[in-house]
C-alpha positions, 0 to 999 in steps of 0.5 A: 526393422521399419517397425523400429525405425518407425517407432524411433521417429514417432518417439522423437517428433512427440519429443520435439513437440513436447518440447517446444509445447514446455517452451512456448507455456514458459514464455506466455504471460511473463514479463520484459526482464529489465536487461541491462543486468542492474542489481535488483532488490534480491536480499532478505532485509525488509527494507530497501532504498533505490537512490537511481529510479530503481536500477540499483538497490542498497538495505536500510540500517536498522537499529539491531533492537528495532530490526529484530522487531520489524522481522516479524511485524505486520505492515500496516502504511508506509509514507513521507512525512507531509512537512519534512523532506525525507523523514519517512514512517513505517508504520506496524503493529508491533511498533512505529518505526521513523527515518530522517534520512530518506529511509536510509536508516531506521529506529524506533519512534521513542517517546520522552522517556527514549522507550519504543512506542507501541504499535498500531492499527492506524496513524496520521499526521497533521500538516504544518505542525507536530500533531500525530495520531496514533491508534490501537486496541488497549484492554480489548476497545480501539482507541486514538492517542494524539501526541502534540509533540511527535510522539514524545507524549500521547493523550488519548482522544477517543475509545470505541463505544464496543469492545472488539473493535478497532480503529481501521483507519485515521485521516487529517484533513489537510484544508482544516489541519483540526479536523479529523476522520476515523474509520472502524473495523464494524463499519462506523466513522467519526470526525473530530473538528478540535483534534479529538476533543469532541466526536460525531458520528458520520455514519455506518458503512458494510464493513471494514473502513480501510482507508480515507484519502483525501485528494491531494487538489480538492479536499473536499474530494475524499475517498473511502475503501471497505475492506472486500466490499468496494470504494466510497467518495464525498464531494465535502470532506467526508461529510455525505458519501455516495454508494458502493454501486456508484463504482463498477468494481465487481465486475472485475474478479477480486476487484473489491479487494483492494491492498492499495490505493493512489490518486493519479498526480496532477488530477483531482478524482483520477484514483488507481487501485492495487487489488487482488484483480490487476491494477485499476484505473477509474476516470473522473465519473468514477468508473474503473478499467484494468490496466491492461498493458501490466502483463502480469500472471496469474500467480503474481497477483494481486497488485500490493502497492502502487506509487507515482513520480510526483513530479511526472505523472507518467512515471509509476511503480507498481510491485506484485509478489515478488516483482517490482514493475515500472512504467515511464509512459503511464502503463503502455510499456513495462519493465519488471524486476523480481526478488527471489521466490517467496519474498513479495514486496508490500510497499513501494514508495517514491520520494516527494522531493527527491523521485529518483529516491525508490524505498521497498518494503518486504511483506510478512506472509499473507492473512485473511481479514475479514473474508478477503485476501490481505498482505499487510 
């Protein structure tokens, strides 16, 4: 009988303790759940607009032949237009989509015959005019196509010297509005200073060109990621650039594997990168540090997109699978509000004009390119 009675309190105690054990696991490593039961982005649609910083969400209205094409396009930027307030871009490889309304609805960009122009694998804008740049692959070589009016008509400027290789990334200089920077998926970058007419090569990099930003406060400052292999900086205007071990990088576990990337407002060379290792800030020397404030677990890494209050530095989104977080202090406290399982948000955006405008974009599953991890 005491054997028995035993036995049940031995049974009992490994149960409680197992429990508590479940408990304690389920709690470590999550985040503060925003608590005062605001409507989160949970639906299906890909595209989603806060007008309140966040605390509730509405879908977009898409044109029913666009949205059947944005349902299974790849993402490839998300941005304002430079010149007019709420008039936003989405841009994919199956087609360029446009909002005049603070992405409150959505079409196709058309060209002058009202036809859908195609997709593409890079895209920029000129300030101060109705330049674009549009560039994609026709008959296996990577091209630039520039339209002087929006898009109702297209010239192509540039065709890459090799087949197979594409135009990875396109950038205007915003202090010579004529000048323009190309990057390719095999590492060469060229620049234009009459909108495309003439090319020079600017130089060969280790592999993919994924990005050139220009700071917002100093053009002269530019900033180029290589897609797995790190980030480069010019100090005038993409024409030298440093080294890959200028930075410290790989020292962070996927810290090369950059999906997103912001330059702090109101700063010249403060940049922050979303990657595949957390949220990454570097100083002005160029060094990097992990946010460590953003709790974020394992399973919701990487960092997709990161986005600033233009007006208040402080005030920062960041999404990460399916969660969206937010900072009002620079990253010392968070709040996080998720999607349903299985649903990431690839982009988060904040209005130049209006910052209490918030416009989410919902990933397609994720790809490998080029031997590191990418969400597009």
């Amino acid at each position: 009988m005491r054997l028995a009675v035993t036995i049940i309190f031995i049974a009992l105690f490994i149960a409680i303790a197992v429990g508590l054990l479940t408990l304690f696991l389920s709690s470590f490593g999550k985040e503060t759940q925003t608590g005062d039961g605001q409507a989160g982005p949970t639906s299906s649609e890909r595209i989603q607009i806060s007008q309140d910083s966040g605390k509730t969400f509405t879908t977009a209205s898409i044109s029913p032949e666009a949205k059947e094409v944005l349902a299974s396009a790849s993402l490839v930027s998300l941005f304002e237009d430079p010149d007019v307030a709420a008039r936003w871009w989405l841009v994919t490889n199956a087609a360029i989509f446009v909002s005049e309304d603070n992405a409150a609805t959505w079409d196709f960009l058309r060209n002058a015959n009202n036809e859908a122009v195609s997709g593409a694998t890079a895209f920029a804008r000129e300030t101060g005019s109705s330049v674009l740049y549009v560039a994609n692959v026709v008959d296996g070589r990577g091209r630039i196509f520039r339209s002087d009016d929006l898009g109702k008509t297209f010239l192509e400027v540039f065709s890459t010297a090799q087949t197979d290789v594409s135009i990875s990334s396109l950038s205007v200089d915003p202090a010579q509005r004529s000048r323009v920077l190309a990057g390719m998926s095999d590492g060469f970058s060229v620049v234009s200073s009459d909108r495309g007419t003439t090319w020079t090569t600017l130089g060969s990099f280790q592999g993919t060109i994924d990005r050139i930003v220009f700071s917002p406060q100093d053009p002269n400052i530019v900033f180029m990621t290589i897609l797995g292999k790190g980030i480069l900086s010019s100090g005038d205007g993409g024409t030298t650039w440093g080294e890959l071990g200028d930075t410290n990088l790989s020292r962070f576990r996927g810290g090369t594997a950059m999906l997103d990337l912001a330059i702090l407002p109101g700063t010249v060379a403060n940049v922050v990168l979303a990657t595949e290792a957390g949220l990454l800030v570097s100083d002005n020397a160029g060094i990097f540090n992990i946010v460590e404030a953003l709790v974020v677990p394992p399973k919701s890494l990487p960092i997709l997109s990161v986005s600033f209050n233009p007006l208040n530095a402080l005030e920062a989104y960041v999404s990460a699978r399916n969660g969206l977080y937010k900072t009002k202090d620079f990253g010392e406290t968070w709040e996080v509000t998720r999607l349903a399982e299985g649903k990431d948000l690839r982009f988060v955006r904040v209005s130049r004009d209006n910052p209490s405008v918030l416009i989410l974009v919902l990933a397609t599953p994720p790809k490998k390119s080029g031997g590191a991890f990418r969400l597009f």
